[in-house]
C-alpha positions as CSV (number, residue, x, y, z in Angstrom):
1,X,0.0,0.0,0.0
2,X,1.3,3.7,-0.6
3,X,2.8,5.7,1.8
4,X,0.3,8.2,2.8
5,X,2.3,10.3,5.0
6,X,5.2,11.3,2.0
7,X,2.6,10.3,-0.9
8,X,2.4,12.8,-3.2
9,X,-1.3,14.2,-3.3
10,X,-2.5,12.2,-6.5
11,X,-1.7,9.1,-4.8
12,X,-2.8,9.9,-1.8
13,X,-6.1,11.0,-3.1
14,X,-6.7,7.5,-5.0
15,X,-6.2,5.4,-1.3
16,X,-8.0,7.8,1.0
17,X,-11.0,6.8,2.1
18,X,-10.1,3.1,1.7
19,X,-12.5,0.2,2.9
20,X,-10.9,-2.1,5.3
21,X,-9.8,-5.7,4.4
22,X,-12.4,-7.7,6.0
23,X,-10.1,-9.8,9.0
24,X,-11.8,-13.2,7.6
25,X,-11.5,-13.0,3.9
26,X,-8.7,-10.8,4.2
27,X,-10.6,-8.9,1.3
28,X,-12.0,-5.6,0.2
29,X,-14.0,-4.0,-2.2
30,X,-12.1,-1.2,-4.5
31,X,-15.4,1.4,-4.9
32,X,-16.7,1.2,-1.0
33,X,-20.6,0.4,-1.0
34,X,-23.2,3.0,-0.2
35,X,-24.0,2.4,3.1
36,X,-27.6,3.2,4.0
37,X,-28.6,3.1,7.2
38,X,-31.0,4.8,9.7
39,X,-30.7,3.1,13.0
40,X,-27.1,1.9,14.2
41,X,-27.0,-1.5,16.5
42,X,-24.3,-2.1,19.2
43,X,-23.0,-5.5,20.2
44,X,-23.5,-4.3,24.0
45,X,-23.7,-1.7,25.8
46,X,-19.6,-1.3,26.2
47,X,-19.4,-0.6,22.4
48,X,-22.3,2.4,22.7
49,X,-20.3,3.7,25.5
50,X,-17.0,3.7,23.6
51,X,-19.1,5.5,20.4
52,X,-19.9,8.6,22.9
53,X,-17.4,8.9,24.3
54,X,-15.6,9.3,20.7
55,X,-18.7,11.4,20.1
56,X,-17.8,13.9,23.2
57,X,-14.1,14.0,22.5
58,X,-15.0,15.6,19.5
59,X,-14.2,12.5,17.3
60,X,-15.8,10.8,14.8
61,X,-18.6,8.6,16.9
62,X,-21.3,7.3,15.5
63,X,-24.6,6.1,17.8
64,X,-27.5,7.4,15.2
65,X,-27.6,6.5,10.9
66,X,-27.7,10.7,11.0
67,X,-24.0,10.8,11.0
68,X,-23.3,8.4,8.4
69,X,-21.6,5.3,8.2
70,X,-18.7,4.1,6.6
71,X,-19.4,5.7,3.2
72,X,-19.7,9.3,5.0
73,X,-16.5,8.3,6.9
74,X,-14.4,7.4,3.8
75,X,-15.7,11.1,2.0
76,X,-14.3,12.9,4.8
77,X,-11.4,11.5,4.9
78,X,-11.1,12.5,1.2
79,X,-12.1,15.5,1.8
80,X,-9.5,16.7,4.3
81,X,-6.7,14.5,2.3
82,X,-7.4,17.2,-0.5
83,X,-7.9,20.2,2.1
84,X,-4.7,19.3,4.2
85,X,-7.2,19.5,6.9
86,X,-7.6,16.9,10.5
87,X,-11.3,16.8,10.3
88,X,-13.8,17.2,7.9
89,X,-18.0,17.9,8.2
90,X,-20.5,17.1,5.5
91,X,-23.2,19.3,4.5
92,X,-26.1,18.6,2.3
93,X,-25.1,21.7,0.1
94,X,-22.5,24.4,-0.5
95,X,-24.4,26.8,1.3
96,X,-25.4,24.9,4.1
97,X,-21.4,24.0,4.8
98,X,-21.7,28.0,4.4
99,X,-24.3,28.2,7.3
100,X,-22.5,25.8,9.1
101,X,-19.4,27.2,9.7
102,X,-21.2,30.6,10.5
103,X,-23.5,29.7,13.0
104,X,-20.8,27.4,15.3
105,X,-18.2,30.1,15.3
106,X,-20.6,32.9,16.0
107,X,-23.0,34.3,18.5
108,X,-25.5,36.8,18.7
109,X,-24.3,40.4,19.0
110,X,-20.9,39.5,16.6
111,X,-19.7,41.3,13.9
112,X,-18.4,39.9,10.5
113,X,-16.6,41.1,7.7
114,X,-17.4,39.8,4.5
115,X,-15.8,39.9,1.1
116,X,-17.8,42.0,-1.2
117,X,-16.5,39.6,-3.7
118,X,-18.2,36.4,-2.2
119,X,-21.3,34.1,-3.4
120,X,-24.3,36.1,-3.5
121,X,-26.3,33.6,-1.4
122,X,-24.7,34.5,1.2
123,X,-26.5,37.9,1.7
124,X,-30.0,35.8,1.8
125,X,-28.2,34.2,4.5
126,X,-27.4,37.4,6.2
127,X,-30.8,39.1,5.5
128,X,-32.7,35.9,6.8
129,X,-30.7,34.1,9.5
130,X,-27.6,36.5,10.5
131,X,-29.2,39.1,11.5
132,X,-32.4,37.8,12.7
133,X,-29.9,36.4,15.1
134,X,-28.5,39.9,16.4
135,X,-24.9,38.9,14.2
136,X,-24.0,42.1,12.5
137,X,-22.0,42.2,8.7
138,X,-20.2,44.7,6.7
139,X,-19.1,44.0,3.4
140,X,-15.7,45.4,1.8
141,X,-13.2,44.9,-0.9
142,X,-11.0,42.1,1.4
143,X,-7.5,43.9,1.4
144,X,-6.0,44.5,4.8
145,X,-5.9,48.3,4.1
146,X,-9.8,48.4,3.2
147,X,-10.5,46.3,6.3
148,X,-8.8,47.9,8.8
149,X,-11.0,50.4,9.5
150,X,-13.8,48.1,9.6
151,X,-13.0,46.3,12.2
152,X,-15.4,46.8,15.4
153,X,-14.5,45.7,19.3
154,X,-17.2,42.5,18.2
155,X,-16.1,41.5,15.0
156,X,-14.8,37.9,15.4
157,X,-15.1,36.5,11.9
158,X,-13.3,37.3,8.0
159,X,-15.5,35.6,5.2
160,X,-14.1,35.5,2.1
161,X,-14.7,33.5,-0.8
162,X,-11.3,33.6,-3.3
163,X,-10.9,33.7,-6.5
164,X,-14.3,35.5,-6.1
165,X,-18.1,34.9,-7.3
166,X,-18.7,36.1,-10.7
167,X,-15.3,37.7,-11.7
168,X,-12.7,35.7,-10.0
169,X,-11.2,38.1,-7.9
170,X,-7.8,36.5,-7.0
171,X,-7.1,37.5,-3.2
172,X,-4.0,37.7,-0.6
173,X,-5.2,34.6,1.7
174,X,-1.4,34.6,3.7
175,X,-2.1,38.7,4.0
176,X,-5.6,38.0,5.4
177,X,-4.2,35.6,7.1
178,X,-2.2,37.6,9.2
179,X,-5.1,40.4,9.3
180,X,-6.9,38.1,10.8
181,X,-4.3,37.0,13.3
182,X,-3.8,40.6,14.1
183,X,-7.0,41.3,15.3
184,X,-7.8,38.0,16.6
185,X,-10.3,37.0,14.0
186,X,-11.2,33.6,12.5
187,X,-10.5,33.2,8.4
188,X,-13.1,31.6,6.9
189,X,-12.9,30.8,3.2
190,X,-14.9,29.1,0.5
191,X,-13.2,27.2,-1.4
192,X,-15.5,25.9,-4.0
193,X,-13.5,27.1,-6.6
194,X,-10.2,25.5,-5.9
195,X,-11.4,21.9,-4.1
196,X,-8.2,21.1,-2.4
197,X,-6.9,20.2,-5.5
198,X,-5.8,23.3,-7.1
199,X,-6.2,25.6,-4.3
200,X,-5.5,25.0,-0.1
201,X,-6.6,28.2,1.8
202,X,-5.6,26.2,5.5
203,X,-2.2,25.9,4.3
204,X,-2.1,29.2,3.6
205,X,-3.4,30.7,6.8
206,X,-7.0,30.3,7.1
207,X,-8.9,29.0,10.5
208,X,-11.7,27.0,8.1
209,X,-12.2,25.9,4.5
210,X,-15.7,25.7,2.9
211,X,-16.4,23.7,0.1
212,X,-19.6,22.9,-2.1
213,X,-18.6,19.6,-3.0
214,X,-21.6,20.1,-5.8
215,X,-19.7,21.1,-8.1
216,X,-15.8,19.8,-9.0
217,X,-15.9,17.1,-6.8
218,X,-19.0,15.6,-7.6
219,X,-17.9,16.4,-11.3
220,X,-21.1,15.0,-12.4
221,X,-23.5,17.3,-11.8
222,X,-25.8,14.7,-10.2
223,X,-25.4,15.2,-6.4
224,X,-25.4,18.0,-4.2
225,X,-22.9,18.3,-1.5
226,X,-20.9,21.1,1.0
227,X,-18.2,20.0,3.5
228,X,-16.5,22.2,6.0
229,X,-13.0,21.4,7.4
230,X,-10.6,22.6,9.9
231,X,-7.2,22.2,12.1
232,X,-7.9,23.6,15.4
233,X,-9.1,21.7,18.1
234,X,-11.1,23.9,19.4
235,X,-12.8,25.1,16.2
236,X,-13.7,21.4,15.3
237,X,-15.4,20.6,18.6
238,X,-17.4,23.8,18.0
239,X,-18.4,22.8,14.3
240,X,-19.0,19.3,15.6
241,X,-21.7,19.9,18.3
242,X,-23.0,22.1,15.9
243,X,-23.3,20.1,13.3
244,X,-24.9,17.4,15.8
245,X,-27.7,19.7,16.4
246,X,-28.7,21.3,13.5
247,X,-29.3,17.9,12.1
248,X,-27.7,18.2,9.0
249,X,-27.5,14.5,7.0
250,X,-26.4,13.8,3.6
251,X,-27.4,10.9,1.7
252,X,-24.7,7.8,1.7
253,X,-25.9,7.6,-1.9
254,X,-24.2,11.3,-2.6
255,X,-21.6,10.6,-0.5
256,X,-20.6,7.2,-2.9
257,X,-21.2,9.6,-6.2
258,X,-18.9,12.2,-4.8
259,X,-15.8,9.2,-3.6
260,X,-16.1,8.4,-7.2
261,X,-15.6,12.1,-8.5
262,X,-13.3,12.6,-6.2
263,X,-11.1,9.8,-7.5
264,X,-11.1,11.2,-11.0
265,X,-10.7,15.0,-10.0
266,X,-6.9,15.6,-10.8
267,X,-7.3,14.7,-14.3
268,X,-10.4,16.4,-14.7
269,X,-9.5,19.7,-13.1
270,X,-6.7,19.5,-15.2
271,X,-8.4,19.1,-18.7
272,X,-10.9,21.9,-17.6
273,X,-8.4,24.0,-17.0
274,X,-6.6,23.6,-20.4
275,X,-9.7,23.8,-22.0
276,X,-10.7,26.8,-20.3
277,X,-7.2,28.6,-21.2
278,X,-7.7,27.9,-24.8
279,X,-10.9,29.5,-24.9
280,X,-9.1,32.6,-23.5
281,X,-6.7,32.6,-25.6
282,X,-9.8,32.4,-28.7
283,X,-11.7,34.9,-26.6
284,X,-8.9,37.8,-26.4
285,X,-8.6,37.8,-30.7
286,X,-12.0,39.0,-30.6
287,X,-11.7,42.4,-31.4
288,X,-15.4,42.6,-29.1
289,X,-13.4,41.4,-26.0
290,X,-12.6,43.9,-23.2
291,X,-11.5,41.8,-20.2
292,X,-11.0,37.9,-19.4
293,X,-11.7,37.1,-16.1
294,X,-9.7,34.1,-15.1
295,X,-7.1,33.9,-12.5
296,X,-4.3,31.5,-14.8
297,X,-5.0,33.7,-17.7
298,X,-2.0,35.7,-18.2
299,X,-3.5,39.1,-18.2
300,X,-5.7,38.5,-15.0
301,X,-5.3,40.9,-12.4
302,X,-4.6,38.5,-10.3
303,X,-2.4,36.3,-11.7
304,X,0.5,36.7,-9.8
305,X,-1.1,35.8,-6.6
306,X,-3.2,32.5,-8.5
307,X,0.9,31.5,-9.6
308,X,2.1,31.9,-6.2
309,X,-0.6,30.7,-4.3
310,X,-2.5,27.9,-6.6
311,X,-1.3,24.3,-7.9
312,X,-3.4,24.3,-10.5
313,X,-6.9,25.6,-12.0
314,X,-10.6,25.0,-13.4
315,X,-13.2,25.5,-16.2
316,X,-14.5,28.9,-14.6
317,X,-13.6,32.1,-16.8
318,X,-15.9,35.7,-17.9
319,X,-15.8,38.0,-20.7
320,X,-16.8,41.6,-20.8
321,X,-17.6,42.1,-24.1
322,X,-18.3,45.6,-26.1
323,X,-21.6,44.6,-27.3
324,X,-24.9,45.7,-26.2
325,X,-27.6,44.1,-23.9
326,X,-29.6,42.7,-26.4
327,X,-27.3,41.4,-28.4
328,X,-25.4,39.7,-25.5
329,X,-29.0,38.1,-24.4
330,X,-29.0,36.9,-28.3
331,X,-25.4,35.3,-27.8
332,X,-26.1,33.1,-25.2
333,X,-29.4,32.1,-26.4
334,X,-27.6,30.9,-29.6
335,X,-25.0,28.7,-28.1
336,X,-25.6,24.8,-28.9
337,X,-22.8,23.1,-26.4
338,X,-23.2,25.6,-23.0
339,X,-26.5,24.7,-21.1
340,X,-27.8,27.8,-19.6
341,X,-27.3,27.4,-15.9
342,X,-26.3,28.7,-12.1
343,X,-23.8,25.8,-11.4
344,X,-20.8,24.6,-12.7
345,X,-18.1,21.4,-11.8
346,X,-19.6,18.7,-14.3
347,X,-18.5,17.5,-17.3
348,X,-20.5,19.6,-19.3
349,X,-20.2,23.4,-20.4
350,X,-22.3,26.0,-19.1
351,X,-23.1,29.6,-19.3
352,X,-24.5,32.6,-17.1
353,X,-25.7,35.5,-18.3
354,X,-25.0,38.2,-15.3
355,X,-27.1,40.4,-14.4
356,X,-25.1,43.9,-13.8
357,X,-27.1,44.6,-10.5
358,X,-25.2,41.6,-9.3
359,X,-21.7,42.9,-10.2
360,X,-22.2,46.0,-8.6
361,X,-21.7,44.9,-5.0
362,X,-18.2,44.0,-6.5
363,X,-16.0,46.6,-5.4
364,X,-13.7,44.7,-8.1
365,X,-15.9,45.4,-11.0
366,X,-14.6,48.5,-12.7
367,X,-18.4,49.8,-13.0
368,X,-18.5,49.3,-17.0
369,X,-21.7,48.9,-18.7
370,X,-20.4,46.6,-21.2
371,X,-22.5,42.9,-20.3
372,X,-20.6,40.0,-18.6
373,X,-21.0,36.7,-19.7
374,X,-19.3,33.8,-17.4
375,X,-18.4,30.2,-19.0
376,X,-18.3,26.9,-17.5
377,X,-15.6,25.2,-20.1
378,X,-16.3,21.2,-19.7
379,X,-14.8,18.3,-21.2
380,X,-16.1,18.7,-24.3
381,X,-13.2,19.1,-27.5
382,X,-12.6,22.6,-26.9
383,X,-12.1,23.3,-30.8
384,X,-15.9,22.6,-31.0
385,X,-16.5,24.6,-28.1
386,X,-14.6,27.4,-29.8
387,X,-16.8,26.9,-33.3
388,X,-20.1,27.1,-31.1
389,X,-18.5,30.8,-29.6
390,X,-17.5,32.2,-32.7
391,X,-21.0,31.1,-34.5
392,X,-23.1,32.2,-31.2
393,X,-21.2,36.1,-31.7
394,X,-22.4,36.1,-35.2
395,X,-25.3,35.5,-34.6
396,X,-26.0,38.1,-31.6
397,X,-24.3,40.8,-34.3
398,X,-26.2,40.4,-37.0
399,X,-29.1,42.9,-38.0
């Protein structure tokens, strides 16, 4: 068996989550069986002890079919073998990983400062829960300089979602880091965008990682998923009771479809990401092009900090293009091989059409009128993907 102490993440990502050899048949199945279950039976009353007291030391101890068995075990472990993280929780979306991790680290009467950058559920969540619950939020461009004077005697958490919703704002996690250190904050980050894989905000500082395991884990788009991890102690005993009683359960079927993305998500992430660099490339001869939004692209703003900071990168990119509303509305309409849609992380290509009240909540945005389209680039031959742009622009130009 391989090392998984010196493996090198590839290899450690195909044995994590491992079932057992059986001690009689001295066997195991490769793909580890859903495991349904409600109700969990003890051999005595010695073995339901031991599982609470697992349970109360902040360990993995399961008494109730809630929790998940062995399936729900084995995607954790995956989860923080790609996050660098001790101990993972699973979430039966993005944004309830999102809720999560807000509502064990915070009480009422805290403030939080939030990217301005991040995904726009997350001012629902403020509007409805957050501040229903006396928490307090300001949102900001996340630079140390523009939160500094933010900060109030209360705030206790830094939310920030990098590269950003929408535009891909590339930001200084190891700067936030220390920002956070500074004024004894915790660093919470979604990391949707990166999965472990190509991007690993604990290593670079922050308290917690978020991830909606919907999209590039799955890969699929045929579950939904969100996990939360951390390092601390103390942080993962709070996200553990929490988690205990807001009841959260994901089905062992998800669970099974996400192992199997997970085992295929190097070589994925790294065909979307070629794909989705040729498409910039395609996308800048356009003479309607103004700006690629896409942290590996060259020209991205943030590009420096995406090659200092990243391993490696996805299918997500925008275009601001010089053409008016209508005939952007006409462009995506006409393309054949993007389905129009919110998500993004399966095979399959995908576009958005944003809406410009969206982008103006991004301090990043440079306040253009010029529409914004964002692409999901799949798996698909990226030559063909290229044809279906170029004929889709045609079409949205012509009188």
């Amino acid at each position: 068996m391989a090392d998984l102490k010196s493996s090198r993440l590839e290899t450690r990502l195909m044995h994590a989550g491992m079932a057992p050899f059986n001690p009689e048949t001295r066997s195991a199945p490769v793909a580890l069986p859903s495991m349904r279950t409600s109700t969990v039976r003890f051999a005595d009353l010695a073995a339901l002890d031991q599982a609470r007291r697992r349970q109360l030391q902040g360990e993995r101890g399961v008494t109730y079919g809630r929790a998940g068995m062995d399936t729900h075990a084995a995607l954790e472990d995956v989860v923080c073998c790609l996050e660098n993280a001790q101990r993972g929780f699973l979430a039966p979306s993005g944004l309830s990983a999102i809720t999560l991790a807000m509502l064990a680290l915070l009480n009422a009467e805290d403030h939080v400062l939030i990217a301005d950058c991040a995904y726009g559920p997350v001012r629902y969540l403020d509007k409805t829960v957050l501040q229903r619950m006396g928490i307090s939020t300001t949102y900001a461009r996340a630079t140390p300089g523009d939160l500094k004077p933010l900060v109030r005697e209360n705030t206790r958490m830094l939310y920030i979602e990098s590269p950003g919703s929408l535009l891909f704002e590339m930001l200084d996690i190891p700067a936030l880091a220390q920002f956070a250190r500074d004024h004894n904050l915790l660093l919470v980050t979604d990391n949707t965008w990166g999965s472990g894989y190509a991007y690993r905000p604990l290593d670079l500082g922050a308290d917690v990682s978020v991830i909606a395991g919907t999209k590039y884990i799955g890969g699929h788009s045929d579950l939904m998923l969100g996990a939360v991890v951390a390092n601390d102690d103390e942080i993962i005993q709070a996200l553990n009771v929490n988690h205990y009683a807001m009841g959260y359960s994901v089905s062992a079927d998800d669970a099974w479809l996400a192992l199997r993305g997970a085992r295929t998500l190097p070589i994925r992430l790294r065909e979307h990401a070629q794909n989705a660099l040729r498409i910039c490339a395609h996308l800048a001869d356009w003479s309607q092009t103004v700006q690629i939004y896409h942290p590996a692209w060259p020209q991205d703003a943030g590009h420096a900090l995406w090659q200092r900071d990243c391993t490696g990168s996805n299918g997500m990119l925008a275009v601001e293009l010089a053409i008016t509303e209508a005939q952007s509305r006409r462009f995506v309409d006409a393309l054949t091989l993007f389905g129009i849609g919110f998500s993004w992380g399966g095979f399959e290509s995908l576009v958005q059409w944003v809406e410009l009240p969206a982008l103006k909540v991004h301090s990043y945005w440079p306040g253009r009128s010029n529409p914004i389209v964002r692409l999901h680039i799949g798996l698909e031959d990226p030559a063909d993907l290229i044809a279906d742009l170029d004929q889709a622009l045609y079409c949205a130009l012509k009188t």
